[in-house]
C-alpha positions, -999 to +999 in steps of 0.1 A: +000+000+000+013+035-012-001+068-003-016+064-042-037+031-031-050+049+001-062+079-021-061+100+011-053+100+046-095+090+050-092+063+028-073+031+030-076+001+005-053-033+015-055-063-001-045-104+004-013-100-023+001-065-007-002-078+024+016-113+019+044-092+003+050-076+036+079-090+058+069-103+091+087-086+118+113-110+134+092-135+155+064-117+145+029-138+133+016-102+118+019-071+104+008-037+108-003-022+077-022+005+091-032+028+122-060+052+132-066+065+166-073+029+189-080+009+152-050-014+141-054-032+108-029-061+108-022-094+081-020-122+103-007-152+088+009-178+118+027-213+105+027-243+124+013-235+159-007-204+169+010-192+204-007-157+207-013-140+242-050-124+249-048-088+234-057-055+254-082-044+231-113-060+212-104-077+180-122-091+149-107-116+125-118-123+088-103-152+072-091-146+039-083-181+039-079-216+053-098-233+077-098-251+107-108-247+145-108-215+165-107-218+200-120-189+226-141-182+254-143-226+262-158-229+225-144-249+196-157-233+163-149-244+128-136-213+102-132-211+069-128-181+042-148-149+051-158-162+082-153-130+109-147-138+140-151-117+173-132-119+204-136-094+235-101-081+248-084-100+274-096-132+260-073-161+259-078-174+220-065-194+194-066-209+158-059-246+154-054-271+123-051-242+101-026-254+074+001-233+057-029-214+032-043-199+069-041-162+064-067-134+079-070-098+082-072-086+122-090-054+138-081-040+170-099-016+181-116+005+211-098+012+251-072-011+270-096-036+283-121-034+253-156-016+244-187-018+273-207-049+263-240-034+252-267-039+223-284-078+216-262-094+194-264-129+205-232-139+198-211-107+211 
């Protein structure tokens, strides 16, 4: 991503192949490719085992692709491509049997110990 892809400091477009193209930081399992205030867009794209810690802020994942199980909050879900997944900050979490094709795009977002739970979104 350029400043002529995000056509503005309002406007940001990122896709899979830019992303991929992007060196991982040394022991690293993303990348930042952009900030704004409390958001964080980051490619996240583990191999082998995923060993993340629970993150400060709310998160959501979308699976570019791959599939396999997540694991958060005591529940085992399947994912697969375009799936989004949310998980509340603090939340011990993790992808497993994801193969080497597992890549998704990751939001952080909100204040250090995550967003008020409000609204009637079952799942949230």
């Amino acid at each position: 991503m350029d400043e002529a892809d995000r056509g503005g400091r309002d406007f940001l477009r990122a896709t899979a192949a830019e992303a991929r193209a992007r060196e991982l930081p040394p022991g690293e399992l993303s990348v930042i490719l952009a900030t704004r205030g409390t958001l964080s867009l980051e490619y996240y794209a583990p191999r082998g085992t995923d060993v993340q810690e629970p993150h400060e802020q709310d998160e959501i994942y979308v699976v570019i692709a791959g599939s396999g199980t997540f694991v958060c909050g005591g529940r085992n879900v399947p994912f697969g491509p375009h799936d989004v997944l949310f998980v509340p900050a603090r939340m011990p979490h993790r992808f497993e049997g994801f193969g080497d094709d597992f890549e998704a795009w990751v939001i952080f977002y909100g204040p250090r110990g995550g967003e008020a739970r409000s609204g009637s979104a079952e799942n949230l």
